[in-house]
VMD Tcl script that builds the backbone (N, CA, C; Angstrom):
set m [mol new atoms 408]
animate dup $m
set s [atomselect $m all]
$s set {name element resname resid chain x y z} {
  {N N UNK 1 A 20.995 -10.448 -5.442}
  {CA C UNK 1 A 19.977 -10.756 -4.464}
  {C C UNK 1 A 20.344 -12.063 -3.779}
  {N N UNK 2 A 20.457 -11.770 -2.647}
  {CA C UNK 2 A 20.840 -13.205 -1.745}
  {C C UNK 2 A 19.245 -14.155 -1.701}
  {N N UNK 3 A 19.469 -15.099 -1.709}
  {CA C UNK 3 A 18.059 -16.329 -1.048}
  {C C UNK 3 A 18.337 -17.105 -0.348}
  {N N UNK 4 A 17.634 -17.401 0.568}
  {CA C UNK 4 A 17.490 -18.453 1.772}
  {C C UNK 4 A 16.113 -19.469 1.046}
  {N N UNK 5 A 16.787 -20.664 1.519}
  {CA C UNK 5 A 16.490 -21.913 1.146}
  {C C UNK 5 A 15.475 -22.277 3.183}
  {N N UNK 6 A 14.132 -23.050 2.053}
  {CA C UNK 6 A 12.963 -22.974 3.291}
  {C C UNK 6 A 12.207 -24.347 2.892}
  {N N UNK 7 A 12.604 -25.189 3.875}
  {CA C UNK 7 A 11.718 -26.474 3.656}
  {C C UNK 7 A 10.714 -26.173 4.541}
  {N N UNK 8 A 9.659 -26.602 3.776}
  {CA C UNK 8 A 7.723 -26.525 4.002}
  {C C UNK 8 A 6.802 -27.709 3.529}
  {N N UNK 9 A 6.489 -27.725 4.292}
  {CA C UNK 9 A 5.863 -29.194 4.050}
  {C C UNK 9 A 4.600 -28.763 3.509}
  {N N UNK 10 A 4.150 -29.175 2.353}
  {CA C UNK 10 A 2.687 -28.704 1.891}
  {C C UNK 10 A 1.879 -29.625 1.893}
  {N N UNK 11 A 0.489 -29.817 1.826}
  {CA C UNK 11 A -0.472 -30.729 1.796}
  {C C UNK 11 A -0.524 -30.927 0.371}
  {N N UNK 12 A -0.896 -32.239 0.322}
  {CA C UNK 12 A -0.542 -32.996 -1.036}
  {C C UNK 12 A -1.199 -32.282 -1.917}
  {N N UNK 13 A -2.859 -31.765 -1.784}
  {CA C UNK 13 A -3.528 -31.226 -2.259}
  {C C UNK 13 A -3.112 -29.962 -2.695}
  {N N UNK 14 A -2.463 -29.124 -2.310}
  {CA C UNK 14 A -2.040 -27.994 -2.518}
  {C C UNK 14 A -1.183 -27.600 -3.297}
  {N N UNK 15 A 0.160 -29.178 -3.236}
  {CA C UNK 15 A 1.135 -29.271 -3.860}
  {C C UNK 15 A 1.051 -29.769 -5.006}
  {N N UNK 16 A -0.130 -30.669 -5.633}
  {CA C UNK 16 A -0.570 -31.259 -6.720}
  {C C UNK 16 A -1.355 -29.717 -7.622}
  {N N UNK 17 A -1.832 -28.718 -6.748}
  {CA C UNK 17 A -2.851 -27.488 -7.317}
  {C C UNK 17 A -1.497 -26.990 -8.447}
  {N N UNK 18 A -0.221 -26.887 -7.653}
  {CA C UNK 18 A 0.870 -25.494 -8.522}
  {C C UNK 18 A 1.676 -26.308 -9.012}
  {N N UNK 19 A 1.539 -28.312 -9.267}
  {CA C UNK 19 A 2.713 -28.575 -9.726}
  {C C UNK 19 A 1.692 -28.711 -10.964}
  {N N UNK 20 A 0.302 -28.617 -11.165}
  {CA C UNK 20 A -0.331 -28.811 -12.462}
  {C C UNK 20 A -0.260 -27.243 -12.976}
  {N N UNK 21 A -0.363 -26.336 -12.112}
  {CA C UNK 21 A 0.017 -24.839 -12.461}
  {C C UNK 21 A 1.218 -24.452 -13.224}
  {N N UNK 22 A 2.123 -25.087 -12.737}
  {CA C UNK 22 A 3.411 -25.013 -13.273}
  {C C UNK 22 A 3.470 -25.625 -14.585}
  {N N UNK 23 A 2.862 -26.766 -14.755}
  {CA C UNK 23 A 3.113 -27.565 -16.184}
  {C C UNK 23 A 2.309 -26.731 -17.122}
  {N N UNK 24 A 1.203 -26.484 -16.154}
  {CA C UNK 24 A -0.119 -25.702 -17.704}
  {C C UNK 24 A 1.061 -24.316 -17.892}
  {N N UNK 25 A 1.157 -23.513 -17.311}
  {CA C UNK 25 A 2.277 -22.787 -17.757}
  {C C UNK 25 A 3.702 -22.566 -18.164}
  {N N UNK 26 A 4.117 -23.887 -18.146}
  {CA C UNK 26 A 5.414 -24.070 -18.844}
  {C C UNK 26 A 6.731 -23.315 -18.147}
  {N N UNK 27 A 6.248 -23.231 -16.432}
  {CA C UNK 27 A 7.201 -22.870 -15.846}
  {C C UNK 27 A 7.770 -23.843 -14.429}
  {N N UNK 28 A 8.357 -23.529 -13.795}
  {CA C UNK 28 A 8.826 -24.635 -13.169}
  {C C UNK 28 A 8.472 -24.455 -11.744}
  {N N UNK 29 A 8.097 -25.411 -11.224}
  {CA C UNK 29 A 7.510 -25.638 -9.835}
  {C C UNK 29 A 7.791 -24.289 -8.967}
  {N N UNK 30 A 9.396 -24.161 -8.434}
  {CA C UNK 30 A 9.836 -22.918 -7.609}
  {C C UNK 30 A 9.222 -21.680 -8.404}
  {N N UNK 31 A 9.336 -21.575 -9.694}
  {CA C UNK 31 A 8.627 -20.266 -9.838}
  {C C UNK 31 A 7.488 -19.823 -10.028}
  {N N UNK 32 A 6.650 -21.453 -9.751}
  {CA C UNK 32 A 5.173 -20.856 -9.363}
  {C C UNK 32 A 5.117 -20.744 -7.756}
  {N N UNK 33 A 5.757 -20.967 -7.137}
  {CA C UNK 33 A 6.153 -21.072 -5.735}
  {C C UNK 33 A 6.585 -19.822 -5.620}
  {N N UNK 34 A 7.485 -19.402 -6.138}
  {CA C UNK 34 A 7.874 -18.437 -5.742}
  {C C UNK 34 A 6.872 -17.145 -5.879}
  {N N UNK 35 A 6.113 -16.949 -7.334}
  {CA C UNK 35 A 5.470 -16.258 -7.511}
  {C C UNK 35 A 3.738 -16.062 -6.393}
  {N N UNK 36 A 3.562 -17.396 -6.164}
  {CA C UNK 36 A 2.585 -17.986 -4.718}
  {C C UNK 36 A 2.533 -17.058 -3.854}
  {N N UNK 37 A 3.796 -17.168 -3.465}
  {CA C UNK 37 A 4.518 -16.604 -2.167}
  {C C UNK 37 A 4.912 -14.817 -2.315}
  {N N UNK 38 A 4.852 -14.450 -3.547}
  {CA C UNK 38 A 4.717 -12.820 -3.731}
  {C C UNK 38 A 3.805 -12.556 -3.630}
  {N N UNK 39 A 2.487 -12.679 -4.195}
  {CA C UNK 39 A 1.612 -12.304 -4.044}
  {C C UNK 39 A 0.676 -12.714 -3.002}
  {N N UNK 40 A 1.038 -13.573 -2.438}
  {CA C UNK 40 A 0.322 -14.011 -0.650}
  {C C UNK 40 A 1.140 -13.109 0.051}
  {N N UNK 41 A 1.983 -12.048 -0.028}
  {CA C UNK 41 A 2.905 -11.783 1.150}
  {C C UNK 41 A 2.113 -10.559 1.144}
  {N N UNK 42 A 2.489 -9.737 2.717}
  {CA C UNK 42 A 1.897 -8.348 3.284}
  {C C UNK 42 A 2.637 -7.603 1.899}
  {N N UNK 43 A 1.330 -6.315 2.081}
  {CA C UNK 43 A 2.210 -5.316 0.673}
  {C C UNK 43 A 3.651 -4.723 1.337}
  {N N UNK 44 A 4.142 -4.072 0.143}
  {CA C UNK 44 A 5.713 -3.968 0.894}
  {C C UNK 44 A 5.811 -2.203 0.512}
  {N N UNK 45 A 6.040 -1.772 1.537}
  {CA C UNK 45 A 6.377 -0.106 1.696}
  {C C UNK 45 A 7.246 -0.024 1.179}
  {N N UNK 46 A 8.483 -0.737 0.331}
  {CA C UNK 46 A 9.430 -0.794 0.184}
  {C C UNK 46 A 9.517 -0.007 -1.189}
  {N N UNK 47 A 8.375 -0.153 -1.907}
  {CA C UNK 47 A 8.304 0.427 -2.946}
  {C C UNK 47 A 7.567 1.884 -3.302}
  {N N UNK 48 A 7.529 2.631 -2.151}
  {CA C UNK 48 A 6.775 3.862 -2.066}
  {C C UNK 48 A 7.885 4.908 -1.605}
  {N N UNK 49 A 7.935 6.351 -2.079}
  {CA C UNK 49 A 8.961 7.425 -1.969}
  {C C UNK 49 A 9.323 7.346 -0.331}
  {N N UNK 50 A 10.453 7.333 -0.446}
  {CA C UNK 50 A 11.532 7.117 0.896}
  {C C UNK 50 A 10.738 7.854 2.145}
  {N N UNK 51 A 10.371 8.990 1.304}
  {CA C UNK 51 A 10.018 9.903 2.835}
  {C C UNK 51 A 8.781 9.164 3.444}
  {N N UNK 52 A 8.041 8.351 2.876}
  {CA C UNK 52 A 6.730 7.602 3.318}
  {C C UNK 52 A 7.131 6.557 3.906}
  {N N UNK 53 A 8.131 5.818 3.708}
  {CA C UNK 53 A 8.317 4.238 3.756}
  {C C UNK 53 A 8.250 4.205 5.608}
  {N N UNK 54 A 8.988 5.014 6.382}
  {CA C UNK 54 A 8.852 5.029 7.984}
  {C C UNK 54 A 7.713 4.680 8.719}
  {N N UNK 55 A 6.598 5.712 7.722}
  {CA C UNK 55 A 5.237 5.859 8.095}
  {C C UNK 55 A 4.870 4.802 7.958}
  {N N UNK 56 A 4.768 4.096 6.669}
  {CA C UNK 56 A 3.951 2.574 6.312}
  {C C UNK 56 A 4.679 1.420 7.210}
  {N N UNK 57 A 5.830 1.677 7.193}
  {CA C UNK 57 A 6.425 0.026 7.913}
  {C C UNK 57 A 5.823 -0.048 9.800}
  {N N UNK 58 A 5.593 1.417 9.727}
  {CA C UNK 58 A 5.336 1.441 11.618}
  {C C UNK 58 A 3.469 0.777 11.546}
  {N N UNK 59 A 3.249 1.116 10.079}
  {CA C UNK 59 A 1.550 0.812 10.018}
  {C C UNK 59 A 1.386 -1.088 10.544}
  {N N UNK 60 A 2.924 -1.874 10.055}
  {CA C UNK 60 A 2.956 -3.549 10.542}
  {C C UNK 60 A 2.378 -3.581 11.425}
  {N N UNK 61 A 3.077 -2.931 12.582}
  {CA C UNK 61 A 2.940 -2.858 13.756}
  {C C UNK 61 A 1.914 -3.041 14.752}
  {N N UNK 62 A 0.767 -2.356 14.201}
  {CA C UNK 62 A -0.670 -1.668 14.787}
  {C C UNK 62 A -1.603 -2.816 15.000}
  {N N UNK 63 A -2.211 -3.010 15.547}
  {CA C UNK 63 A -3.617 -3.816 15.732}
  {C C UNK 63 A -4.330 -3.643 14.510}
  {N N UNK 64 A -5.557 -4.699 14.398}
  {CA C UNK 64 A -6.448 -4.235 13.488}
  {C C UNK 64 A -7.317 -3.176 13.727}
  {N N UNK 65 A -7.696 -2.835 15.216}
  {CA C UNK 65 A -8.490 -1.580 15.827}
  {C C UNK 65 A -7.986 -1.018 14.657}
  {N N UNK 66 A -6.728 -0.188 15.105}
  {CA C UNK 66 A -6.486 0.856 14.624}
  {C C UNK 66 A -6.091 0.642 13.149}
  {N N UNK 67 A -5.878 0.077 12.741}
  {CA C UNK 67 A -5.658 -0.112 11.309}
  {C C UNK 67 A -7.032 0.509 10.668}
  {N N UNK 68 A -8.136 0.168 10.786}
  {CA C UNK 68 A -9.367 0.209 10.273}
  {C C UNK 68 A -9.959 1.602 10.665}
  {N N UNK 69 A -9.147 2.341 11.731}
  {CA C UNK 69 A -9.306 3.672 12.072}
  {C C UNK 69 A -8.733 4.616 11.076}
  {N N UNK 70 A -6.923 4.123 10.955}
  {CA C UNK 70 A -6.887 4.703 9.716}
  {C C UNK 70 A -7.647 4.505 8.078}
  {N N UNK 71 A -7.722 3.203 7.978}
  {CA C UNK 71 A -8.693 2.764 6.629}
  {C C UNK 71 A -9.648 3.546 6.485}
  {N N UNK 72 A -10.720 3.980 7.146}
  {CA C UNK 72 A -11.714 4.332 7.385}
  {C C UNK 72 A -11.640 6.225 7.696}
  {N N UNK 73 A -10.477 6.477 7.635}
  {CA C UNK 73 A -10.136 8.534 7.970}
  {C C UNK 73 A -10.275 8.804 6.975}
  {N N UNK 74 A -10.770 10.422 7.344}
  {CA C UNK 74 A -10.931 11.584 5.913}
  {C C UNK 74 A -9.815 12.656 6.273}
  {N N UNK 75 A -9.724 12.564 4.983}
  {CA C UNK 75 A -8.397 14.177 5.173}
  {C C UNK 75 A -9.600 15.099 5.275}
  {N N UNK 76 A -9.279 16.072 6.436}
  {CA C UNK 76 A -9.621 17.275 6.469}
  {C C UNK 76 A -8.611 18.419 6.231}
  {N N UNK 77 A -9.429 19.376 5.336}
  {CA C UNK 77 A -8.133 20.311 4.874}
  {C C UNK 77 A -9.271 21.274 4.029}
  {N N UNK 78 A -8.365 22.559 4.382}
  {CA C UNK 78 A -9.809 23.970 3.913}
  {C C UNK 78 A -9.134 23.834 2.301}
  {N N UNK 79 A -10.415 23.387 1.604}
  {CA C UNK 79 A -10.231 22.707 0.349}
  {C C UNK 79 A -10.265 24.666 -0.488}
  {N N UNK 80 A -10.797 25.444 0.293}
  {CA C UNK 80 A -10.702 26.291 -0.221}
  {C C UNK 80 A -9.726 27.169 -0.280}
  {N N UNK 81 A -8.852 27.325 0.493}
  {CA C UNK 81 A -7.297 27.532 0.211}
  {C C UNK 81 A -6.575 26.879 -0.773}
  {N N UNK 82 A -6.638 25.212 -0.700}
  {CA C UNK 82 A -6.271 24.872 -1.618}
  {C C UNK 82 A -6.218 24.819 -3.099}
  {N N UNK 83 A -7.525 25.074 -3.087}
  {CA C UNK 83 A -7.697 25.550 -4.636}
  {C C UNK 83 A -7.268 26.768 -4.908}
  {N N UNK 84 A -7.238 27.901 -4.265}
  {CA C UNK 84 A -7.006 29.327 -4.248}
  {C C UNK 84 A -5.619 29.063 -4.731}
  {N N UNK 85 A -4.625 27.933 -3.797}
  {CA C UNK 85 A -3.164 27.490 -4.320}
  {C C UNK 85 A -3.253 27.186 -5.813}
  {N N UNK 86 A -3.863 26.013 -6.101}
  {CA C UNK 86 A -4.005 25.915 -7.038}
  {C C UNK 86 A -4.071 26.490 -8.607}
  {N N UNK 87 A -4.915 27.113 -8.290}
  {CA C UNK 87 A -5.354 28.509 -9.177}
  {C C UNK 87 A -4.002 29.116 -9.418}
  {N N UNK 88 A -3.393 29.934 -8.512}
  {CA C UNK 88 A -2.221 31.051 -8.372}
  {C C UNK 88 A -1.084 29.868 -8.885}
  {N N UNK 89 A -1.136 28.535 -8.338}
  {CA C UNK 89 A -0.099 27.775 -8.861}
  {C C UNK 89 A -0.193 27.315 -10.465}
  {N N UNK 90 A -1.208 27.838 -11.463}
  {CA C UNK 90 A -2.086 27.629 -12.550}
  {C C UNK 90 A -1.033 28.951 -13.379}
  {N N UNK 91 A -2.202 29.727 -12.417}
  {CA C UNK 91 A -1.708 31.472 -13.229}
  {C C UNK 91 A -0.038 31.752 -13.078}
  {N N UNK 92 A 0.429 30.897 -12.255}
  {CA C UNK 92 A 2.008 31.332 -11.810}
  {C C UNK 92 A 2.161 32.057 -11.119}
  {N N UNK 93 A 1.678 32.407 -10.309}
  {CA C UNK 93 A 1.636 34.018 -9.168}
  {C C UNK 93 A 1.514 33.225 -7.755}
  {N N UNK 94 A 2.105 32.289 -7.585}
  {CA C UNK 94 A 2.323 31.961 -6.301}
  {C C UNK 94 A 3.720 32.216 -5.451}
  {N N UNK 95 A 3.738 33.162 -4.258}
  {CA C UNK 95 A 4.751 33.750 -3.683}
  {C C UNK 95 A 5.876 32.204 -3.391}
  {N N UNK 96 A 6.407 32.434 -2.891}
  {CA C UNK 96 A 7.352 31.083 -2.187}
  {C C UNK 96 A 7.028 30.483 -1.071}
  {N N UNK 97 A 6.347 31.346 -0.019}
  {CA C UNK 97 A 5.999 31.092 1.465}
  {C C UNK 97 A 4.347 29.893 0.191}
  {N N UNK 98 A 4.083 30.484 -0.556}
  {CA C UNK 98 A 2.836 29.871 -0.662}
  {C C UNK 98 A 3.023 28.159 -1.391}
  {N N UNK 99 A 4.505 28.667 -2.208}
  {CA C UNK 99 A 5.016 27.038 -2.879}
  {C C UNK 99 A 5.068 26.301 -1.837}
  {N N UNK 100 A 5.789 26.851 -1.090}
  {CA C UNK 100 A 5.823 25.605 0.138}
  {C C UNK 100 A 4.286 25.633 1.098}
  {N N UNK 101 A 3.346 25.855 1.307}
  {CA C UNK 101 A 2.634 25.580 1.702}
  {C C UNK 101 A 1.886 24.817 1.029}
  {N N UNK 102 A 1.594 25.127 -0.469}
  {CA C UNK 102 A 0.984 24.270 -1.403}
  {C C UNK 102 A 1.965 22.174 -1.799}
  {N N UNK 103 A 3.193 22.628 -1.252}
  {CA C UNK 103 A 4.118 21.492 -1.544}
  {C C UNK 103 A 4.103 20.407 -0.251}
  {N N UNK 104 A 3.566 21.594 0.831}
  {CA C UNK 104 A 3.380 20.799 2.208}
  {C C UNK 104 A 2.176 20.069 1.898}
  {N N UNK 105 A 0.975 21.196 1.879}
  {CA C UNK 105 A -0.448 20.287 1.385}
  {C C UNK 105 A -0.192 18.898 0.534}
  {N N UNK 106 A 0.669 19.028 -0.270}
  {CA C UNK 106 A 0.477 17.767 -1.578}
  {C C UNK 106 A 1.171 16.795 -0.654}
  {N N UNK 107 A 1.933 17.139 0.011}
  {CA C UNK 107 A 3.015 15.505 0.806}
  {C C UNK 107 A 2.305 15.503 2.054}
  {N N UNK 108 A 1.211 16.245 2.619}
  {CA C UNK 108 A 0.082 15.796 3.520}
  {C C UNK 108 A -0.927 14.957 2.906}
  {N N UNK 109 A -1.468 15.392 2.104}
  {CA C UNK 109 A -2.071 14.618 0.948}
  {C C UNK 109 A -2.169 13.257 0.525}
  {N N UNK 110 A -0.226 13.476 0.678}
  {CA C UNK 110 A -0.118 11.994 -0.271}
  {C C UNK 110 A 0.567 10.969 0.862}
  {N N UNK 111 A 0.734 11.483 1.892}
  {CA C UNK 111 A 0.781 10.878 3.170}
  {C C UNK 111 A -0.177 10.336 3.824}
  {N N UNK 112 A -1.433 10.582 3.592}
  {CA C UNK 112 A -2.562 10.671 4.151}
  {C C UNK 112 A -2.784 9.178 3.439}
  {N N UNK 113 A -3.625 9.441 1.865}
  {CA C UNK 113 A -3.715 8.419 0.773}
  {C C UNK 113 A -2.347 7.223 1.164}
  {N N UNK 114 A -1.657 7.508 1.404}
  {CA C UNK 114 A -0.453 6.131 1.113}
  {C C UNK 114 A -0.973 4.934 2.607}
  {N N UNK 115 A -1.092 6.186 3.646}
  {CA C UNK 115 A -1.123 5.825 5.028}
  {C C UNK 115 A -2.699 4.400 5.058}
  {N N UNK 116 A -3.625 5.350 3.939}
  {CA C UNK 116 A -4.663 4.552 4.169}
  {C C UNK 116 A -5.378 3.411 3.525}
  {N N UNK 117 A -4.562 3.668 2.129}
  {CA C UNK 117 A -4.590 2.856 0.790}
  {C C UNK 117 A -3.224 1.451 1.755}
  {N N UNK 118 A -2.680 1.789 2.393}
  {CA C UNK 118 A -1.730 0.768 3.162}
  {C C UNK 118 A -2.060 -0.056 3.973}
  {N N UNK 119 A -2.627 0.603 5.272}
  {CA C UNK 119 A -3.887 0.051 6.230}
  {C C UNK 119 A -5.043 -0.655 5.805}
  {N N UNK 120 A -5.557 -0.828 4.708}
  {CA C UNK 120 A -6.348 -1.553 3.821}
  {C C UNK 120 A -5.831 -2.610 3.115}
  {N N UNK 121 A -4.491 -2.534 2.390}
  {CA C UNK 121 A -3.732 -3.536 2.404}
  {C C UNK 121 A -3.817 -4.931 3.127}
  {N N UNK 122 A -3.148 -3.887 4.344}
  {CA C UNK 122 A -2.602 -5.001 5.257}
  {C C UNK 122 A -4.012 -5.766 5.996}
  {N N UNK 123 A -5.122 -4.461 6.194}
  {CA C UNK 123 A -6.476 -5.476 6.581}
  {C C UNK 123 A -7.091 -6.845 5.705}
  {N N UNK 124 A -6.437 -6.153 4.564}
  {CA C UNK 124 A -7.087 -7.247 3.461}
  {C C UNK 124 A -5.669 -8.920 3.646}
  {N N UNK 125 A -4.849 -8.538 4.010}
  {CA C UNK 125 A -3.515 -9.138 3.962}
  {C C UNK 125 A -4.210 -10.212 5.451}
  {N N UNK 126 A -4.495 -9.674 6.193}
  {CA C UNK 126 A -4.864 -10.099 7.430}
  {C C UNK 126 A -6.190 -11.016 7.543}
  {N N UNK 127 A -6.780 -10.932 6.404}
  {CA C UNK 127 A -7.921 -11.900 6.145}
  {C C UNK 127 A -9.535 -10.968 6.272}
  {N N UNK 128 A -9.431 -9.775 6.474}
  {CA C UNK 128 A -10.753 -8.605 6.576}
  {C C UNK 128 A -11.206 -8.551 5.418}
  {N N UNK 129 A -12.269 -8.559 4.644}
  {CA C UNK 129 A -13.214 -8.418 3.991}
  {C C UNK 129 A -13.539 -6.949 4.197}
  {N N UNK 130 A -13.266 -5.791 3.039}
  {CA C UNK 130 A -13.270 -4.931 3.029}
  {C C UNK 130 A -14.179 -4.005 1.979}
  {N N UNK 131 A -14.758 -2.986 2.772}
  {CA C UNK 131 A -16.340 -2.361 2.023}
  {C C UNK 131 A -15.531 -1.885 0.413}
  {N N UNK 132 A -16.541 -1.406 -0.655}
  {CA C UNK 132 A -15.839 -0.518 -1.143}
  {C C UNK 132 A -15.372 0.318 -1.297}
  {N N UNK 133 A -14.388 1.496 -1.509}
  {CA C UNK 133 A -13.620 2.413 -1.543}
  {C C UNK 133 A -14.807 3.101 -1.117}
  {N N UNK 134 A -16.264 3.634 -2.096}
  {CA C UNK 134 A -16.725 4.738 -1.247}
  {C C UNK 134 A -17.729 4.664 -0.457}
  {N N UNK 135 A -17.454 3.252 0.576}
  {CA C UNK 135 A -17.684 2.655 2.052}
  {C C UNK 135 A -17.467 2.855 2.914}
  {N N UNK 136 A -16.024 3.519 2.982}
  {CA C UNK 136 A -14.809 3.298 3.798}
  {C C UNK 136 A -14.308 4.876 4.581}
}
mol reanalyze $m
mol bondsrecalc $m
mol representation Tube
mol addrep $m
């Protein structure tokens, strides 16, 4: 892993908060710094299945409008097919045309959830105060 070296000037106050952080934990200044600075940073798509990561990194991009448009979407989907998949995908009697329709549903699914569980993220990343999950 390469690192780049970043002088920052901190307010004394701030810098006195993580150098007593650092001692009460018995670790050393940069790696409460460093650790600071992970968990203050935007979430990272970087760690979600490849085929998603396109979708989430274009989510940077967006305004908060729309961010909160996606935050705030419902998957619509005839829940009753799906279960019918389900079922046959249970009993084992699902044709092939139907695996892949049932395999499409699940990576719509989980496209959907990543897209919006992300957009919430980044609202929260952005300083938004956000309802609870079944608010939203």
């Amino acid at each position: 892993m390469t690192t780049q070296e970043v002088l920052l000037p901190l307010p004394e106050s701030l810098y006195l908060r993580l150098q007593r952080a650092a001692q009460a934990t018995q670790q050393s200044l940069t790696d409460v710094l460093l650790h600071a600075v992970a968990v203050g940073s935007p979430p990272n798509w970087e760690d979600a299945p490849a085929e998603f990561q396109a979708d989430l990194a274009a989510l940077e991009r967006l305004n908060d409008e729309a961010l909160w448009q996606i935050a705030r979407g419902r998957f619509e989907t005839d829940m009753a097919r799906h279960q019918e998949l389900l079922d046959r995908n249970a009993a084992g009697t699902l044709t092939d045309a139907e695996q892949r329709e049932l395999t499409q549903r699940r990576t719509e699914a989980d496209r959907f959830m990543l897209r919006k569980g992300y957009a919430a993220a980044l609202l929260r990343w952005r300083g938004h105060k956000l309802p609870p999950a079944d608010k939203m």
